[in-house]
C-alpha positions as CSV (number, residue, x, y, z in Angstrom):
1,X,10.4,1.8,13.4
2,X,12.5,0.8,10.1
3,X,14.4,2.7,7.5
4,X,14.2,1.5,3.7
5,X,15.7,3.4,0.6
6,X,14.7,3.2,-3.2
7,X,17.2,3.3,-6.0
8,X,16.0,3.1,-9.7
9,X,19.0,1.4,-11.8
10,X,18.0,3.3,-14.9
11,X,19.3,6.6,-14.5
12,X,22.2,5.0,-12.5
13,X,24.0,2.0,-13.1
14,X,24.3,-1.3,-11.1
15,X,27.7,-1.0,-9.8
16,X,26.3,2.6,-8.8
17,X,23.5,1.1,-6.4
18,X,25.4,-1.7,-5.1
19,X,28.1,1.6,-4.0
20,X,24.8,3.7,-2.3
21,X,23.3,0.5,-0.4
22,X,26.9,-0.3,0.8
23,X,26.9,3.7,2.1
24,X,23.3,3.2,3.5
25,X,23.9,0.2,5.2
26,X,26.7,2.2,7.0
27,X,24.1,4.8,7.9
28,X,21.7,2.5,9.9
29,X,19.3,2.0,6.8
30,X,17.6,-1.2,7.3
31,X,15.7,-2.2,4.1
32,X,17.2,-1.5,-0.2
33,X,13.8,-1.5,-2.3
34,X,15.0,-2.1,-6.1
35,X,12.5,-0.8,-8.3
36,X,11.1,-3.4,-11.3
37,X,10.7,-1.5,-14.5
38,X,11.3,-3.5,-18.0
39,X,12.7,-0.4,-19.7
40,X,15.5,-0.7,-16.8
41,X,18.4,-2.6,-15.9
42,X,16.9,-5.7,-14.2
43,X,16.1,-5.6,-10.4
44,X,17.0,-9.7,-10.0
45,X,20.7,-9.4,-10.6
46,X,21.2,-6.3,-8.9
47,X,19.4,-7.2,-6.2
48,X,21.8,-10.2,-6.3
49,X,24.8,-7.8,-6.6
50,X,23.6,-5.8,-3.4
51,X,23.3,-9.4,-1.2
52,X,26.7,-9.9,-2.0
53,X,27.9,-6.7,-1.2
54,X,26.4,-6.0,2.3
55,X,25.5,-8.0,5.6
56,X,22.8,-6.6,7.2
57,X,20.6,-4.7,4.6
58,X,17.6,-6.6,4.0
59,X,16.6,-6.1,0.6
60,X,13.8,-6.9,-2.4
61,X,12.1,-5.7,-5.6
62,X,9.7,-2.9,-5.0
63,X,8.0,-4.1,-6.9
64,X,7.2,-7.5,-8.8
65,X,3.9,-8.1,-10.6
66,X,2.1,-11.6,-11.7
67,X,1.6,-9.8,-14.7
68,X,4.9,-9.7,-15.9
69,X,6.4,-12.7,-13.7
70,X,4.7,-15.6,-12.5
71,X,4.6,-16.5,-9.0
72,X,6.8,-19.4,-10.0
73,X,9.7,-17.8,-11.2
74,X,9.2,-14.9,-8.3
75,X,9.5,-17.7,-5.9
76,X,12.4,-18.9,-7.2
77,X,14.2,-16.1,-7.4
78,X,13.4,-15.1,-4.1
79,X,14.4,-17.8,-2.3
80,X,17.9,-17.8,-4.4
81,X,18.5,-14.5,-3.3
82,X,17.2,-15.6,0.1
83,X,20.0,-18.2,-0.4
84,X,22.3,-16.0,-1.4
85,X,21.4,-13.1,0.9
86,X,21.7,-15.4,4.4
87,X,18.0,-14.5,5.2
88,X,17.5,-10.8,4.3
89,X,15.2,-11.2,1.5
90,X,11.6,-9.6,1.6
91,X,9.4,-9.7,-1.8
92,X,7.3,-6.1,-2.9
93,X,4.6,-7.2,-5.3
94,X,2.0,-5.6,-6.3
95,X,-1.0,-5.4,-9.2
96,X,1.1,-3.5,-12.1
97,X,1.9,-0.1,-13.4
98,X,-1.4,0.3,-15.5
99,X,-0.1,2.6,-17.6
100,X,3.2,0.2,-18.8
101,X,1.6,-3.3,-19.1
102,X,-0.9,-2.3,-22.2
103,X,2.2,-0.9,-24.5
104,X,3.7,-4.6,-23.7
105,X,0.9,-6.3,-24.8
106,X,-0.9,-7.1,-21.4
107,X,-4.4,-6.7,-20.9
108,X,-4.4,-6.0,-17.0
109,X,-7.9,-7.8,-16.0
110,X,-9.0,-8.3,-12.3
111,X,-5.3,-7.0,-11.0
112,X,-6.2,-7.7,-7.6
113,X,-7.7,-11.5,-7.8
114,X,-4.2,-12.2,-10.2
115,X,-2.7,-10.4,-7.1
116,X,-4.2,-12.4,-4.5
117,X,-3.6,-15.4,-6.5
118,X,0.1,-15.1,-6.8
119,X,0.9,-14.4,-3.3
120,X,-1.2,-17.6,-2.5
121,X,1.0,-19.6,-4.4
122,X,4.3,-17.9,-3.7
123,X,3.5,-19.2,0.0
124,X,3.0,-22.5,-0.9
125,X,5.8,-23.0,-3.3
126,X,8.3,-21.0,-0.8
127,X,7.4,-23.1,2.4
128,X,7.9,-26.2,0.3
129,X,4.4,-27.4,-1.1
130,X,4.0,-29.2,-4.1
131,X,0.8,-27.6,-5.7
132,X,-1.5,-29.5,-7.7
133,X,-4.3,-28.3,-9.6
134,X,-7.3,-27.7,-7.4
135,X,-9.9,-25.7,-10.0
136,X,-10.4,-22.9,-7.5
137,X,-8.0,-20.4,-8.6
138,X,-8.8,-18.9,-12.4
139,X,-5.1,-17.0,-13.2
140,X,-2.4,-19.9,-11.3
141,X,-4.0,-23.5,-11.4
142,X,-1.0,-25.1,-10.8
143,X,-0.7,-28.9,-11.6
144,X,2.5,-30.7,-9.5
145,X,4.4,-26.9,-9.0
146,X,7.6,-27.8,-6.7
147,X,10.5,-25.9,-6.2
148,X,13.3,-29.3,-6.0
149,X,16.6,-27.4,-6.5
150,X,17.0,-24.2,-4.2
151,X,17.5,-23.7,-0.3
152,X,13.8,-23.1,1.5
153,X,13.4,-21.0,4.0
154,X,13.5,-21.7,7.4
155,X,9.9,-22.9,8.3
156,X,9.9,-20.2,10.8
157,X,11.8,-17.5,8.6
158,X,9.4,-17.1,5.9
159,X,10.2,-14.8,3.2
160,X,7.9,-11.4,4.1
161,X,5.6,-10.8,1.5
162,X,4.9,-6.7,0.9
163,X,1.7,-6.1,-1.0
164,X,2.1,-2.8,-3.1
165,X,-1.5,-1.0,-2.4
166,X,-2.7,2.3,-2.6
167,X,-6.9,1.7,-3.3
168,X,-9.3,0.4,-1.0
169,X,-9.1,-3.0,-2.5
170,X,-5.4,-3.5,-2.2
171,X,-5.1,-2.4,1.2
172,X,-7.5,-4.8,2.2
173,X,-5.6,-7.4,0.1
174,X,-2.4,-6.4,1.8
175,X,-4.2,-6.3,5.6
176,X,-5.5,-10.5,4.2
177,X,-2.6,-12.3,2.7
178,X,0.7,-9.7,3.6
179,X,3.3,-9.5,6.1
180,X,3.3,-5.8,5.1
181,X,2.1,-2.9,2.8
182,X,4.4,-0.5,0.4
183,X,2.0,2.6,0.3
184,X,3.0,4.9,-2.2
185,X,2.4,8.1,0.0
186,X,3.8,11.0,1.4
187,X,1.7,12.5,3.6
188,X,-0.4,11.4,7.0
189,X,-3.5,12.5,5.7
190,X,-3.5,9.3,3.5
191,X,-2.2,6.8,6.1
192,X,-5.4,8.3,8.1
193,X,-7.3,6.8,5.5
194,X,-5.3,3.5,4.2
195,X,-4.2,2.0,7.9
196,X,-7.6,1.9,9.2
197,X,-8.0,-0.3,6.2
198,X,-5.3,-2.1,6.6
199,X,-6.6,-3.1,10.3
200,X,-9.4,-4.3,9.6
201,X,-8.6,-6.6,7.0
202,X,-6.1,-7.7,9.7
203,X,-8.6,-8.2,12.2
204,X,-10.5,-10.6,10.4
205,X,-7.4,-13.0,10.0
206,X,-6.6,-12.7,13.5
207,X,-6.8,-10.0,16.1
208,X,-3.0,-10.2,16.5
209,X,-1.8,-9.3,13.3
210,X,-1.8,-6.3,12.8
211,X,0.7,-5.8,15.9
212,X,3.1,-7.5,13.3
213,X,2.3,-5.9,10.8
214,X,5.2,-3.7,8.6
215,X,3.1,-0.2,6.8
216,X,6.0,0.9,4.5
217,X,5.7,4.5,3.6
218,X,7.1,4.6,0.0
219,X,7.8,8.7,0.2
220,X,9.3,11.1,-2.3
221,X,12.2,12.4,-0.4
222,X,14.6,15.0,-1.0
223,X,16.8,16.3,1.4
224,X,19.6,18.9,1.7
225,X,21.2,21.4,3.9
226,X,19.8,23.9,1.4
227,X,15.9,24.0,1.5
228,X,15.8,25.8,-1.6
229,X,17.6,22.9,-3.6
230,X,15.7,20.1,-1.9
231,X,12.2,20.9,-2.9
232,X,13.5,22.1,-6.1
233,X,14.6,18.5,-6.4
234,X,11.3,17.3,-5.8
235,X,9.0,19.4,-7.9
236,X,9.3,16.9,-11.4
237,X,8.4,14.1,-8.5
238,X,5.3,15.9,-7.3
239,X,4.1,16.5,-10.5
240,X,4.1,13.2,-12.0
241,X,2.4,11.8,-8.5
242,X,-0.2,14.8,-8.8
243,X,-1.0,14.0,-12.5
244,X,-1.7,10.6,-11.8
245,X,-4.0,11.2,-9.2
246,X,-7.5,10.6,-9.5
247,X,-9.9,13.7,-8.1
248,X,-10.7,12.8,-4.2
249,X,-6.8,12.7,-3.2
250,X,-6.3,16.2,-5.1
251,X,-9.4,17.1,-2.6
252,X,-8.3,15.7,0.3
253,X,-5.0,17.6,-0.1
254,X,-6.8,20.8,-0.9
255,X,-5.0,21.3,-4.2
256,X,-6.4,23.3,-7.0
257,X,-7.8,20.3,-10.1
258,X,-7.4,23.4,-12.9
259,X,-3.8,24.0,-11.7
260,X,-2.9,20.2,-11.9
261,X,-4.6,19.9,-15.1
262,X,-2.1,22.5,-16.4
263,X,0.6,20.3,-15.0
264,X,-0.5,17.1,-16.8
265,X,-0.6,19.1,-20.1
266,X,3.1,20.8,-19.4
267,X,4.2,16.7,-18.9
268,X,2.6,15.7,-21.9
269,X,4.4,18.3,-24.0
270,X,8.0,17.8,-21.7
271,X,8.1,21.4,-21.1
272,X,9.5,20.6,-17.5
273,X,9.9,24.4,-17.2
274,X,6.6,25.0,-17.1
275,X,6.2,22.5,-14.8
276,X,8.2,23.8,-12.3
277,X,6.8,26.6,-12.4
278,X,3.3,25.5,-12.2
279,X,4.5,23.3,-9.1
280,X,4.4,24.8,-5.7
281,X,4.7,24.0,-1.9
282,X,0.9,22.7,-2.0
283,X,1.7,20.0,-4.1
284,X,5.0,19.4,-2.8
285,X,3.9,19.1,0.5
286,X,1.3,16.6,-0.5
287,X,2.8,14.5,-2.6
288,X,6.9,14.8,-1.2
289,X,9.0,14.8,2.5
290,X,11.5,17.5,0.9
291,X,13.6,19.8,2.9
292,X,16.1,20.4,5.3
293,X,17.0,17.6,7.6
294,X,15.1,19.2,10.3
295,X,12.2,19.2,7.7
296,X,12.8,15.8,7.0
297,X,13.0,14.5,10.6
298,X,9.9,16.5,11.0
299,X,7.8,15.3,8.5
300,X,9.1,11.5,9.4
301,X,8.3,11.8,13.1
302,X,4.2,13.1,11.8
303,X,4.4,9.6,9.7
304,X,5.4,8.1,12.7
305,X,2.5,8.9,15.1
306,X,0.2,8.5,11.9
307,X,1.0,4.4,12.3
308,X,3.3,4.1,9.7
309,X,5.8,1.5,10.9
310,X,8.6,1.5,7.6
311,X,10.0,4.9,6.1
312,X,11.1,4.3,3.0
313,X,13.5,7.1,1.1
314,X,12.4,7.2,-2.5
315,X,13.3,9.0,-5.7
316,X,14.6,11.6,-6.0
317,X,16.5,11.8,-2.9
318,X,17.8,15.2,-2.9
319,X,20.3,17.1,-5.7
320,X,23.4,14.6,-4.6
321,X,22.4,11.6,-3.5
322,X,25.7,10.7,-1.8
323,X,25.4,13.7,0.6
324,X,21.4,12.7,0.6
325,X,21.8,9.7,2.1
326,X,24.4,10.7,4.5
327,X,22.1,13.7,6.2
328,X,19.6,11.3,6.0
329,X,21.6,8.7,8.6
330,X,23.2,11.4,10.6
331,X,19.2,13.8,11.1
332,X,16.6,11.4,10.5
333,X,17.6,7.6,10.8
């Protein structure tokens, strides 16, 4: 079992996250996930910023898309901050937040044959391959792609490549071509669903690999002495994740679709008072880890013997996330 955090450098600053993985480093955490939103402060150079900083944390964008960034560029960027990191870097990429990439102009077609595409390459331009056009791929044809001017890899120290997936499709994707899978869930019930998934699309590669294989469980956490203020913390976080949810995870979670329609209308008008009150443990529990430590460790240790290999302590964290990710390496880690 593995520890990762989330920090979002847009409602903190850079010098702000380098300070927090320095702190979780100290606290045992193994893995910094950088989250990749344009409307943010850019996830390359802090990520750059955090190698810099620490020694052990291993570290990467969580997540990139071939949408936005082309395997090319991902690839060299990763193996600089491979470079620069001595080893610790790990890529996230996924298909695309569906709901950004039309306001910039991006028509998201076939997200998970782009997907597949761009990890494909990645590969081959990270272990050293000059690619030449082949006509078999329709999104990343490339004709003579080399990387010529950055450090590789070790041959046997391959950057590990973490497909974001939450839909059948993705999973499969991630269980094909991935050294690992960011599922953006909080609860067992959906790893009961996703990791079968998962295994099978391992099995066909080899009957080994899923032994290897790393299922991060991107949570919602928020944690504090005061159980109150944790889940407090966590209620704007649960809604969002609950409004975006199509009908047959509100089902499997046995939440009420009228009451979450309410919610998605108090978002769209920002009355965020509403919405807490509209929010309740239900959704909370399905969509969050958010509590008291003993909660927390609770809740972790039921991921745990669901198969989830990676924890991974996402936004919002808890009211201060100083003290947040302190209780988190002292009770859970």
């Amino acid at each position: 079992m593995s520890y990762g955090i989330e920090f979002v450098p847009g409602n903190i600053s850079v010098k702000e996250v380098v300070k927090y993985c320095k702190l979780a480093e100290s606290k045992d955490i193994d893995f910094a996930w950088i989250t990749n939103h344009y409307n943010n402060r850019h996830c390359y150079p802090t990520l750059a910023a955090i190698a810099q900083a620490t020694e052990s944390l291993k570290m990467g964008p969580g997540i990139m898309n071939t949408f936005t960034d082309t395997p090319a560029a991902i690839a060299s960027f990763m193996c600089t901050l491979n470079e620069i990191s001595d080893g610790r870097a790990a890529l996230g990429i996924g298909p695309g937040d569906l709901s950004t990439l039309p306001k910039l102009a991006i028509n998201p077609v076939k997200p998970v044959a782009r997907l597949r595409e761009g990890v494909l390459q990645f590969k081959a331009l990270t272990a050293g391959e000059e690619v030449k056009k082949n006509g078999k791929f329709e999104f990343f044809d490339y004709d003579g792609a080399k990387l010529t001017g950055v450090t590789l890899p070790a041959k046997k120290k391959q950057i590990p490549v973490y497909i974001g997936a939450q839909g059948p499709k993705m999973l499969e994707l991630a269980g094909e071509i991935g050294e690992g899978a960011l599922i953006n869930a909080s609860n067992p019930k959906d790893y009961e669903v996703a990791i079968p998934t998962i295994k099978a699309a391992c099995d066909k590669v080899d009957e080994k690999k899923f032994k290897k294989f790393d299922v991060g469980a991107y949570t919602a956490t928020s944690i504090d002495r005061d159980e109150k203020k944790a889940r407090n913390a966590a209620k704007i976080v649960a809604a969002f994740i609950a409004a975006g949810s199509p009908p047959a995870l509100l089902q499997r979670h046995g939440l009420d679709e009228a009451n979450v329609a309410k919610i998605k209308d108090a978002l769209a008008r920002f009355d965020f008072g509403a919405v807490g009150g509209l929010v309740g443990d239900k959704e909370i529990d399905a969509f969050t880890i958010a509590g008291t430590p003993e909660m927390i460790k609770e809740k972790c240790d039921n991921l745990k013997k669901a198969g989830v290999t990676q924890i991974i302590f996402g936004s919002p964290l808890g009211p201060d996330m100083t003290n947040s990710i302190r209780l988190l390496g002292k009770y859970v880690v």
